[in-house]
C-alpha positions, -999 to 999 in steps of 0.1 A, spaced: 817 -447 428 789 -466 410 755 -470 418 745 -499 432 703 -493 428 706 -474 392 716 -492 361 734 -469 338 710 -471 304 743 -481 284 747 -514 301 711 -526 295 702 -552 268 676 -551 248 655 -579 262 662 -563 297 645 -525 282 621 -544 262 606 -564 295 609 -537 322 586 -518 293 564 -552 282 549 -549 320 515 -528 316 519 -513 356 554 -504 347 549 -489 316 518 -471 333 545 -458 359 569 -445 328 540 -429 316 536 -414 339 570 -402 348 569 -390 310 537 -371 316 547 -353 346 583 -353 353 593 -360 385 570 -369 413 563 -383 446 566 -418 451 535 -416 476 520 -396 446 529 -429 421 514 -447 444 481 -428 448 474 -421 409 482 -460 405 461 -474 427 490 -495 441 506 -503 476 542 -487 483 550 -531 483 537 -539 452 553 -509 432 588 -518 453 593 -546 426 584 -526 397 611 -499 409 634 -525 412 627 -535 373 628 -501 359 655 -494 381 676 -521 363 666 -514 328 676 -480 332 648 -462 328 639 -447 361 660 -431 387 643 -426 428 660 -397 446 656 -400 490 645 -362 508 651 -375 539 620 -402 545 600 -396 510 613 -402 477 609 -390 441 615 -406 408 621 -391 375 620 -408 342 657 -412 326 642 -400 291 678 -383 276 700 -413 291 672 -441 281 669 -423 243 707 -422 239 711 -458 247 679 -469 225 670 -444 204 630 -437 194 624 -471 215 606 -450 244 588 -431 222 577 -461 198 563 -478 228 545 -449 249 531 -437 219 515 -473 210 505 -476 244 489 -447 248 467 -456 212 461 -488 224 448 -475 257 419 -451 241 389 -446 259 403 -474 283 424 -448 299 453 -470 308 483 -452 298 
C-alpha cells in the first residue's frame, strides 16, 4: 500500500529537494534531525521556537521532498531524518547543503 503523507525520495525532482531545503526553518528542522536523530515533535517544536501550526506546513514540505518521515505513538509524534533514502536518490546533495549552512550560520548559530 503506499503512503499517502511520505514521498518516497525516488519520485522527488530536483527543484522539489532543492526548495523543501532552500527554506531556512526547514533546513533548521533537517538540521536538526541530522544532529540528533529522531525526536519529538513537541521537542522540534521547543528547540525551534515555533508553534505545532506553523511547523505543520513545513512537515508537509519536507514530507514531500522526501526528506523527513513523522512516526504517531499514540497522541505524540516523532520524526526522523530520511538521510540513507534522501542520499541514494541525491547523492552528496544533503551533505553539500548542511555543511554550507552550517558555515554560513557561524557565530549566528542558525543551523
Amino acid at each position: 500500500m503506499r503512503d499517502q503523507l511520505h514521498t518516497d525520495p525516488k519520485d522527488v525532482t530536483i527543484t522539489q529537494a532543492l526548495s523543501a531545503l532552500g527554506d531556512p526553518l526547514r533546513l533548521r528542522i533537517v538540521a536538526l534531525l541530522d544532529a540528533n536523530g529522531e525526536m519529538p515533535c513537541g521537542d522540534i517544536y521547543r528547540a525551534l521556537g515555533i508553534t505545532k501550526t506553523a511547523a505543520s506546513h513545513h512537515f508537509k514540505v519536507l514530507r514531500g521532498a522526501g526528506l523527513v518521515w513523522r512516526d504517531h505513538h499514540g497522541v505524540k509524534q516523532s520524526a526522523r531524518l530520511r538521510r540513507a533514502e534522501f542520499d541514494e536518490a541525491f547523492p552528496g546533495l544533503l551533505d553539500a547543503v548542511l555543511r554550507k549552512a552550517r558555515g554560513e550560520a557561524g557565530s549566528r548559530s542558525e543551523v
